[in-house]
C-alpha positions as CSV (number, residue, x, y, z in Angstrom):
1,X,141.5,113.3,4.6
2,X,144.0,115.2,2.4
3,X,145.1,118.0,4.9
4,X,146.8,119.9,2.4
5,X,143.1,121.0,1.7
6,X,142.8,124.5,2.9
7,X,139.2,126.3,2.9
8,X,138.4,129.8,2.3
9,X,135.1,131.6,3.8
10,X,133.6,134.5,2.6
11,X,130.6,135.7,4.6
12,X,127.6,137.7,3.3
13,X,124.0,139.0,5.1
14,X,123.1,139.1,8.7
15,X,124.6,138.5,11.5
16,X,123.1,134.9,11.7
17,X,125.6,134.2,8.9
18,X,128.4,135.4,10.5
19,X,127.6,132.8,13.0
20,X,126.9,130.4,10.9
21,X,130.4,130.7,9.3
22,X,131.8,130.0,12.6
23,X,130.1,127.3,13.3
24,X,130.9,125.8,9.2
25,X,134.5,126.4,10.2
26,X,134.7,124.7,13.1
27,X,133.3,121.6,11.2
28,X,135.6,121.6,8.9
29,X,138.6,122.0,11.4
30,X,137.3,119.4,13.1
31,X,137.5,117.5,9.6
32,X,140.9,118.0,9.2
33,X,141.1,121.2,7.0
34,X,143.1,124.2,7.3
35,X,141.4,127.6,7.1
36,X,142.7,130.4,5.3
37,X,142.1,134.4,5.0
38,X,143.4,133.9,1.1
39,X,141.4,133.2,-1.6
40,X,144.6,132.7,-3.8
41,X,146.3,130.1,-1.0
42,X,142.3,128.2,-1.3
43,X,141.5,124.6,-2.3
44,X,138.1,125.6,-1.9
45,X,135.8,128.8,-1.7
46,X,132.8,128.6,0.0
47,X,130.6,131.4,-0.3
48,X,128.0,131.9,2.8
49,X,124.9,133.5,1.3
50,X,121.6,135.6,2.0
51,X,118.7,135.8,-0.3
52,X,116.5,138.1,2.0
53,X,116.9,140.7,-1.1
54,X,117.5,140.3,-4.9
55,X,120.6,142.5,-4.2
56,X,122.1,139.6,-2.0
57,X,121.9,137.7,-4.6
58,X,123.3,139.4,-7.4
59,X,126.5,140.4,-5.1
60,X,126.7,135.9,-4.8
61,X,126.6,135.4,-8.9
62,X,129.2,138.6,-9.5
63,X,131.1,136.7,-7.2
64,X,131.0,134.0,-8.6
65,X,131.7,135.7,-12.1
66,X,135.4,136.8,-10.5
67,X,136.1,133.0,-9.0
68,X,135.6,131.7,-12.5
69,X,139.3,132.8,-13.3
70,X,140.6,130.6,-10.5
71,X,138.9,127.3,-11.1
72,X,140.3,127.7,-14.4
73,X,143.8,127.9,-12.9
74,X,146.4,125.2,-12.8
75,X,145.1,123.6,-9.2
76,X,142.0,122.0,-8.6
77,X,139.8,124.0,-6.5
78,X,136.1,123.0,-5.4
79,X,133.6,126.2,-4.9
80,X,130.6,125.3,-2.9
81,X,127.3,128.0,-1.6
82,X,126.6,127.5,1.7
83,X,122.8,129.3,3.5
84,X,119.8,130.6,2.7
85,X,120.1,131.2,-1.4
86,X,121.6,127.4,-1.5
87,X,118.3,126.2,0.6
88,X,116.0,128.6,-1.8
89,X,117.3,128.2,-5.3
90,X,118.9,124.2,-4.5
91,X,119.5,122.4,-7.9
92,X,119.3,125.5,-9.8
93,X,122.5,126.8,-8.3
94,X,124.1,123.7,-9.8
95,X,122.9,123.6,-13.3
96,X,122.7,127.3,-14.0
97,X,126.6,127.8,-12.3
98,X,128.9,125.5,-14.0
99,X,131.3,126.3,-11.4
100,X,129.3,125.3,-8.2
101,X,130.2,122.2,-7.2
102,X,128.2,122.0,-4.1
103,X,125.2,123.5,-2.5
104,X,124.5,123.2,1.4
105,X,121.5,124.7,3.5
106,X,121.8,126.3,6.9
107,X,120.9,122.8,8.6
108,X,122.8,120.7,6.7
109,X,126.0,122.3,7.5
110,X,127.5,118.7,9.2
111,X,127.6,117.1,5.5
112,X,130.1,120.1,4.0
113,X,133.2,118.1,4.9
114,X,132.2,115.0,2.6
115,X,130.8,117.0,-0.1
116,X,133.9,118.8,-0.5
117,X,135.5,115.3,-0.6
118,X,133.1,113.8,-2.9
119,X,134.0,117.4,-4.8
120,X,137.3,116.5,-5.7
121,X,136.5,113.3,-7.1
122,X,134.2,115.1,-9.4
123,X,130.6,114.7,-7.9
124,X,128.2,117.7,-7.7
125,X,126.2,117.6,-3.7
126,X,123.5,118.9,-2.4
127,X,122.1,119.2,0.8
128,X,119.5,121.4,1.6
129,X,116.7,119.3,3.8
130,X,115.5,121.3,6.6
131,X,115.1,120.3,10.1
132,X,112.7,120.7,12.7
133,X,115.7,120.0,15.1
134,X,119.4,121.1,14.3
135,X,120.5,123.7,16.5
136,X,124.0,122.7,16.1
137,X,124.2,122.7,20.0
138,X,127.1,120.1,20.5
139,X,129.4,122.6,18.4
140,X,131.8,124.9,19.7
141,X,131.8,127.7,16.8
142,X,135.4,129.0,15.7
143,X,135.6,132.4,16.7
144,X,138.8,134.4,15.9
145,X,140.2,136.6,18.9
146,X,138.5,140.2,19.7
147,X,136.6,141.2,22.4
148,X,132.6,140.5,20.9
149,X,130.8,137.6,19.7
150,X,127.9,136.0,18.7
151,X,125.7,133.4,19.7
152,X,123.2,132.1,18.1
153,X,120.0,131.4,20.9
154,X,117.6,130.1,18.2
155,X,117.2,129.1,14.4
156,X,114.8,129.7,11.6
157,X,111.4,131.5,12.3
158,X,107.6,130.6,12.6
159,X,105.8,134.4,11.6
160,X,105.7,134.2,8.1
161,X,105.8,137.6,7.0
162,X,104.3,137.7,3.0
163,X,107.7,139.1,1.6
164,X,110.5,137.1,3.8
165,X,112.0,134.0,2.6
166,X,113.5,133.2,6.1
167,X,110.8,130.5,7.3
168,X,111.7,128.7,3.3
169,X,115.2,128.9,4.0
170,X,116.0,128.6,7.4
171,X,113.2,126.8,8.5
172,X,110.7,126.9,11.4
173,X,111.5,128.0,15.1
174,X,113.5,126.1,17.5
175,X,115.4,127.1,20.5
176,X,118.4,125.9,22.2
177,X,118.3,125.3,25.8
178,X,118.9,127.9,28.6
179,X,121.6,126.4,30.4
180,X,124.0,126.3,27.1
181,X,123.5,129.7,26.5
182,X,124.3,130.7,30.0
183,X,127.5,128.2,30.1
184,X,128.6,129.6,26.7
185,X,127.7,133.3,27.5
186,X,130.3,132.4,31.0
187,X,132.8,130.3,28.9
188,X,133.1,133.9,26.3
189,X,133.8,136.3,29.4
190,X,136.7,133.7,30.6
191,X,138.0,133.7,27.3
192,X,138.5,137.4,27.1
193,X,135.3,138.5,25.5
194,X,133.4,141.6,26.8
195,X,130.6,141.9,25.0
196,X,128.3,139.4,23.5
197,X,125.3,139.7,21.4
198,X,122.3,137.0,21.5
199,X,120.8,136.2,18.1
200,X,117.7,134.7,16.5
201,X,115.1,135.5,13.7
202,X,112.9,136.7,16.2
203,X,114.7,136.2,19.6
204,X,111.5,137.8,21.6
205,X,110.0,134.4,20.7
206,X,113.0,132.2,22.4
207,X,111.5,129.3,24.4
208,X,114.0,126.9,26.3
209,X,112.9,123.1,25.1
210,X,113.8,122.3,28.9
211,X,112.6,125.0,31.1
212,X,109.8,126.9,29.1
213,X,111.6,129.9,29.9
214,X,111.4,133.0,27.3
215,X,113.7,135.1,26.6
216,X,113.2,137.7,28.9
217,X,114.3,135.0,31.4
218,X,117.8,134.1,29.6
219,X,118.3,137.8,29.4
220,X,118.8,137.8,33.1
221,X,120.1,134.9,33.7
222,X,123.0,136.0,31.7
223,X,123.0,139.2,33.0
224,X,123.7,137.9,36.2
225,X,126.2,135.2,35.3
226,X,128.1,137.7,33.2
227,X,127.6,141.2,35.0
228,X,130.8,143.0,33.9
229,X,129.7,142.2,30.1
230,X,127.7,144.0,27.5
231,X,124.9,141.9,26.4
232,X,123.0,142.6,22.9
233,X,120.7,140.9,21.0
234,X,119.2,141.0,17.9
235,X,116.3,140.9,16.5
236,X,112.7,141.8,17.7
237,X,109.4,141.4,17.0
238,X,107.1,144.1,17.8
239,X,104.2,141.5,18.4
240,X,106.5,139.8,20.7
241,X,107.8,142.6,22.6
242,X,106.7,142.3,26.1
243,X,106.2,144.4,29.2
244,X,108.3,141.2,31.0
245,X,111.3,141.8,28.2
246,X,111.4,145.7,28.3
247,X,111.3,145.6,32.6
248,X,114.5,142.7,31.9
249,X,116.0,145.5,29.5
250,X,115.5,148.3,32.4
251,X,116.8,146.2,35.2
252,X,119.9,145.1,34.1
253,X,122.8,147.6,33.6
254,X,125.0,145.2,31.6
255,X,121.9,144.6,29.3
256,X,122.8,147.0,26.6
257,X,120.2,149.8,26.0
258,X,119.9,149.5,22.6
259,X,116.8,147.9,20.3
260,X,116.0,147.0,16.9
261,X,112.4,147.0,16.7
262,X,111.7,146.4,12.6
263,X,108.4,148.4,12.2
264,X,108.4,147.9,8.0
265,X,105.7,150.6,7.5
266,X,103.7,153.3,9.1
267,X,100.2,152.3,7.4
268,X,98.3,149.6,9.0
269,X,97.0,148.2,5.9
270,X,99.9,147.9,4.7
271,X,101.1,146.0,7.7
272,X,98.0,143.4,7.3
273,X,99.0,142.9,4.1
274,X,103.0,141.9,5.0
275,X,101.2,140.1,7.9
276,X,103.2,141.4,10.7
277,X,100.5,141.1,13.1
278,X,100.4,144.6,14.5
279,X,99.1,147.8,13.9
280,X,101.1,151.4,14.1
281,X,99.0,151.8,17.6
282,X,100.7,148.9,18.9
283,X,103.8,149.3,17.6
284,X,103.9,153.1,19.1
285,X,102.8,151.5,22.7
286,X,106.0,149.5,22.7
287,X,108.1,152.8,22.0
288,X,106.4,154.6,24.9
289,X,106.8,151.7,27.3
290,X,110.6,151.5,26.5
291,X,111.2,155.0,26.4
292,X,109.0,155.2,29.7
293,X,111.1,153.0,31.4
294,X,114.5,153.8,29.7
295,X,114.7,157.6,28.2
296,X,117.6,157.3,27.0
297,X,117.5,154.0,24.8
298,X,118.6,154.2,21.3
299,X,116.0,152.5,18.6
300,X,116.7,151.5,15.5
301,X,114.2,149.7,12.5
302,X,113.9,148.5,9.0
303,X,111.4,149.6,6.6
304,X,110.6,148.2,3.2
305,X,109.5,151.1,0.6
306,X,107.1,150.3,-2.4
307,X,105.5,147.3,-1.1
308,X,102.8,145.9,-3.6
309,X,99.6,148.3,-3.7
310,X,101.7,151.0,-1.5
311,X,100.3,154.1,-2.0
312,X,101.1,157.7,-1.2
313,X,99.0,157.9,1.4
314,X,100.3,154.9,3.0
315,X,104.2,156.4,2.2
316,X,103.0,159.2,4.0
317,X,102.2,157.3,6.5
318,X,105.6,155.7,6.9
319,X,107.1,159.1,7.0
320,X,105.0,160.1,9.6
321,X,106.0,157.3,11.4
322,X,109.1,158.3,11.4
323,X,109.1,161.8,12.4
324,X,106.8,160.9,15.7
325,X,109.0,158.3,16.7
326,X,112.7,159.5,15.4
327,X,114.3,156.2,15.4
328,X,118.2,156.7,15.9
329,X,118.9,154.7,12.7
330,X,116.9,152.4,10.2
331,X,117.9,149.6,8.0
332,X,116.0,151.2,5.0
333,X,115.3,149.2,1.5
334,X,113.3,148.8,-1.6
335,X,110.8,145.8,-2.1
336,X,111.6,143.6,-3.8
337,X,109.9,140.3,-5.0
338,X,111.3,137.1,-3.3
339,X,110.5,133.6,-4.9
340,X,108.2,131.4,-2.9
341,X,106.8,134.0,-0.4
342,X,103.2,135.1,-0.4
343,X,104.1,138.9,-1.5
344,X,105.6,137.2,-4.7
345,X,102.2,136.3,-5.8
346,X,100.7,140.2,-5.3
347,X,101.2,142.4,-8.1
348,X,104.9,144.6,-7.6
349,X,102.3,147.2,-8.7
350,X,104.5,150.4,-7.7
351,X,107.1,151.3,-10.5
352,X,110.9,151.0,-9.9
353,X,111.5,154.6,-10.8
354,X,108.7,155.3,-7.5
355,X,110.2,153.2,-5.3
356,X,113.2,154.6,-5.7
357,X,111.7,158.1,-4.8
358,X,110.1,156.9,-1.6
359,X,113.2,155.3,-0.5
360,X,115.2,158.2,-1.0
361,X,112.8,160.5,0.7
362,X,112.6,158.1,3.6
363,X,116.5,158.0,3.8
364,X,116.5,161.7,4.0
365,X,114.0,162.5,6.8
366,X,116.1,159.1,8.1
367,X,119.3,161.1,8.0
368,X,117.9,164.4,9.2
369,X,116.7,162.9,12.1
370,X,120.2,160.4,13.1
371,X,121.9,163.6,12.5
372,X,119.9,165.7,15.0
373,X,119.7,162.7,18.0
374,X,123.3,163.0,17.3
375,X,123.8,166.4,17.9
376,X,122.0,166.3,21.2
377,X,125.1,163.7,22.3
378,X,127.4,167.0,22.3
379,X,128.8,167.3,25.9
380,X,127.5,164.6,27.4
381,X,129.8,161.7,28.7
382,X,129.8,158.0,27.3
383,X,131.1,154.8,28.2
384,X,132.5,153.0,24.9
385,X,134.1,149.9,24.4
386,X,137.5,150.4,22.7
387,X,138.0,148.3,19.5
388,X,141.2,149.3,18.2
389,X,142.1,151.5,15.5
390,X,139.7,153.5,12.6
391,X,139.4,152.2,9.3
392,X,140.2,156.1,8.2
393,X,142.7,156.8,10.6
394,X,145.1,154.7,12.3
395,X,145.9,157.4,14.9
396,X,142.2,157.8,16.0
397,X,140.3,154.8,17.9
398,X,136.5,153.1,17.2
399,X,134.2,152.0,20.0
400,X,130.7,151.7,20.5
401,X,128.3,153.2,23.4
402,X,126.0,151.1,25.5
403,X,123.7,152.1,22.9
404,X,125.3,151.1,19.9
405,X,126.8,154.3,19.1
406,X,130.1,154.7,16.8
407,X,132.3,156.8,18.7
408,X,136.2,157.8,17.0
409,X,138.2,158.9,19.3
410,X,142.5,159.4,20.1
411,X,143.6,156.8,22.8
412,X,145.5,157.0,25.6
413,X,148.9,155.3,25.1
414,X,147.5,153.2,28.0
415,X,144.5,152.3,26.3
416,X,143.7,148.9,26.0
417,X,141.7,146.7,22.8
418,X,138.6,145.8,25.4
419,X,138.9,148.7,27.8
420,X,135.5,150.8,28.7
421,X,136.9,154.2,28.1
422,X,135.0,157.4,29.2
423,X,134.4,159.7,26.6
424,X,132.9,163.4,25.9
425,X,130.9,164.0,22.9
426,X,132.6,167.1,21.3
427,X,130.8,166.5,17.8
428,X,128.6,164.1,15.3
429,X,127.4,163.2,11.8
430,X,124.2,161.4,11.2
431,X,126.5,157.9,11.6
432,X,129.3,158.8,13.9
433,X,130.2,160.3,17.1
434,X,133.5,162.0,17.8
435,X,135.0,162.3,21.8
436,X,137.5,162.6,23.8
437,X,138.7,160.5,26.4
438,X,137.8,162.3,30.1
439,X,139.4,160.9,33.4
């Protein structure tokens, strides 16, 4: 192994990614390489990719577009796509980008080290195969210091929703066991970590190979190991949204109250059609039970505008949606037509120009409504985990609530990275809150 070899990482998508980039990297330490934060210092670029939307994608091939320039340079240097738009467009990635010179799928990540070898002695790889098993549970991933991380309870995902490519590209449901979660959730707090956040396609479906135990239980059993630390998690299904998870939520004061609940659209034939298995009635039952249980939760949800045969009625009914439940933020897009799935086959029947109306009116009511959940955070009193400094302004701190709040605020010159500061409300946008530190 040449160990003058140094690897660059650029991450883009969900969170899963992110932890998928940490486990890549500790694979390839573990090979020998050297990781760097420069593209310029790079031997090789690896690019970690989504295809959950067209727009993903196009952000992956500008990308690529700039790289060109530097594996034209003097130096050899091998540029590889690693994740979900290797596993979905596979040898296409190869032949249509002269510069790829390898293409790996989220369960094949164990190979990248001897492609990149095989690279430099001028062989294109692939390795896309998906497995019914890889959980990657025997690898520590490489997380850099700071005080929240990820871990990744479960991979790929068994619901088959008509316009997702995630059961294509990442394969069907399987869950690590309990027990390593727990020990890793432990091992996190040890090392300086206070807050964690517990990922999977569809986490409310977690189901411990060993034990049989869902995920309400590895909620509280880390909870308990862990009670000084924030746990999150992310993401749920409103099918799989049980009374047993939302009582786990409730009971647990280190169990953050915050949840994204995707409801994709208001009108229940248009939920039949994306096969989501629940109607708005449902959905709406899992909001009152939370909010019964925990008033003050936040919730937050994606919604797809324009799906095929969408019309205004069922926008209308989106919108409604929205305004009866006032979600405190949403993860709001356009369809669009993804290869493969079962939506790619319907006509995209409603016209760009539309879509583009019904996504701006739902990002309005959207803002309207952030803005005025926000407002009625004035006065009150928050704990926040300190982060460190603004991106905007270096004299003003970032931190999120127990709800998932952004809060800016001016530290203390005792203030720690990692402290839980408390913190008055004293004004908002539709994104942000702005405090000050109370004794």
């Amino acid at each position: 192994m040449d160990n003058k070899f140094k690897i660059y990482i650029e991450t883009y998508g969900c969170q899963m990614n992110l932890s998928d980039t940490e486990i890549v990297s500790r694979i390839v330490k573990n090979a020998g390489y050297e990781l760097t934060d420069s593209l310029n210092n790079a031997n090789v670029v690896l690019l970690n990719t989504c295809s959950v939307r067209e727009n993903a994608e196009r952000k992956i091939k500008e990308r690529l577009s700039q790289i060109k320039k530097y594996k034209n340079g003097d130096s050899p240097l091998v540029v590889g796509i690693l994740g979900c738009m290797a596993e979905r467009l596979r040898n296409k990635i190869l032949e249509n980008n002269s510069i790829v010179d390898l293409a790996v799928g989220p369960d094949e990540y164990r190979k990248v080290p001897d492609l990149i070898q095989k690279a430099f002695a001028g062989e294109k790889g692939i390795a896309v195969k998906l497995s019914r098993v890889e959980t990657y549970d025997d690898i520590e991933p490489l997380r850099k210091e700071g005080i929240s991380a990820w871990i990744s309870i479960m991979r790929g995902c068994d619901k088959f929703c008509t316009y997702c490519v995630v059961p294509y590209t990442r394969g069907r449901e399987r869950s690590r066991k309990l027990a390593l979660i727990v020990d890793e959730v432990k091992k996190l707090w040890d090392e300086g970590f206070k807050e964690v956040t517990l990922l999977g396609q569809n986490v409310n479906s977690y189901k411990c190979p060993e034990t049989n135990s869902d995920f309400a239980d590895l909620l509280r059993q880390c909870a308990k190991a862990v009670p000084n630390m924030r746990i999150r998690f992310i993401t749920s299904h409103p099918q799989d949204m049980s009374d047993k998870l939302i009582e786990t939520i409730a009971e647990h004061d280190n169990i953050c109250k915050y949840i994204h609940l995707p409801i994709q659209s208001g009108s229940d034939r248009i939920l039949q059609l994306m096969n989501r298995n629940y109607t708005y009635e449902h959905f709406l039952g899992r909001i009152n039970k939370i909010r019964s249980l925990m008033p003050d939760c936040a919730l937050s949800t994606d919604i797809i505008a324009g799906f095929p045969t969408e019309t205004l009625e069922d926008h209308q009914a989106t919108l409604r949606a929205l305004e009866e439940i006032r979600f405190d933020g949403a993860y709001m897009f356009k369809y669009s037509p993804r290869e493969h799935t079962k939506a790619y086959k319907m006509e995209d029947d409603v016209p760009e120009k539309e879509k583009i109306r019904r996504l701006n009116e739902i990002i309005d009511l959207q803002n309207r409504i952030s803005k005025e959940i926000n407002q009625s955070e004035h006065n009150k009193i928050h704990y926040v985990l300190a982060e460190g400094p603004s991106k905007k302004d270096k004299k003003q701190w970032s931190g999120r609530t127990d709800t998932n709040k952004v809060v800016i605020f001016k530290p203390k010159e005792t203030t720690k990275v990692g402290e839980i500061v408390k913190v008055r409300i004293f004004d908002s946008t539709s994104a942000t809150l702005f405090g000050e530190i109370v004794q």
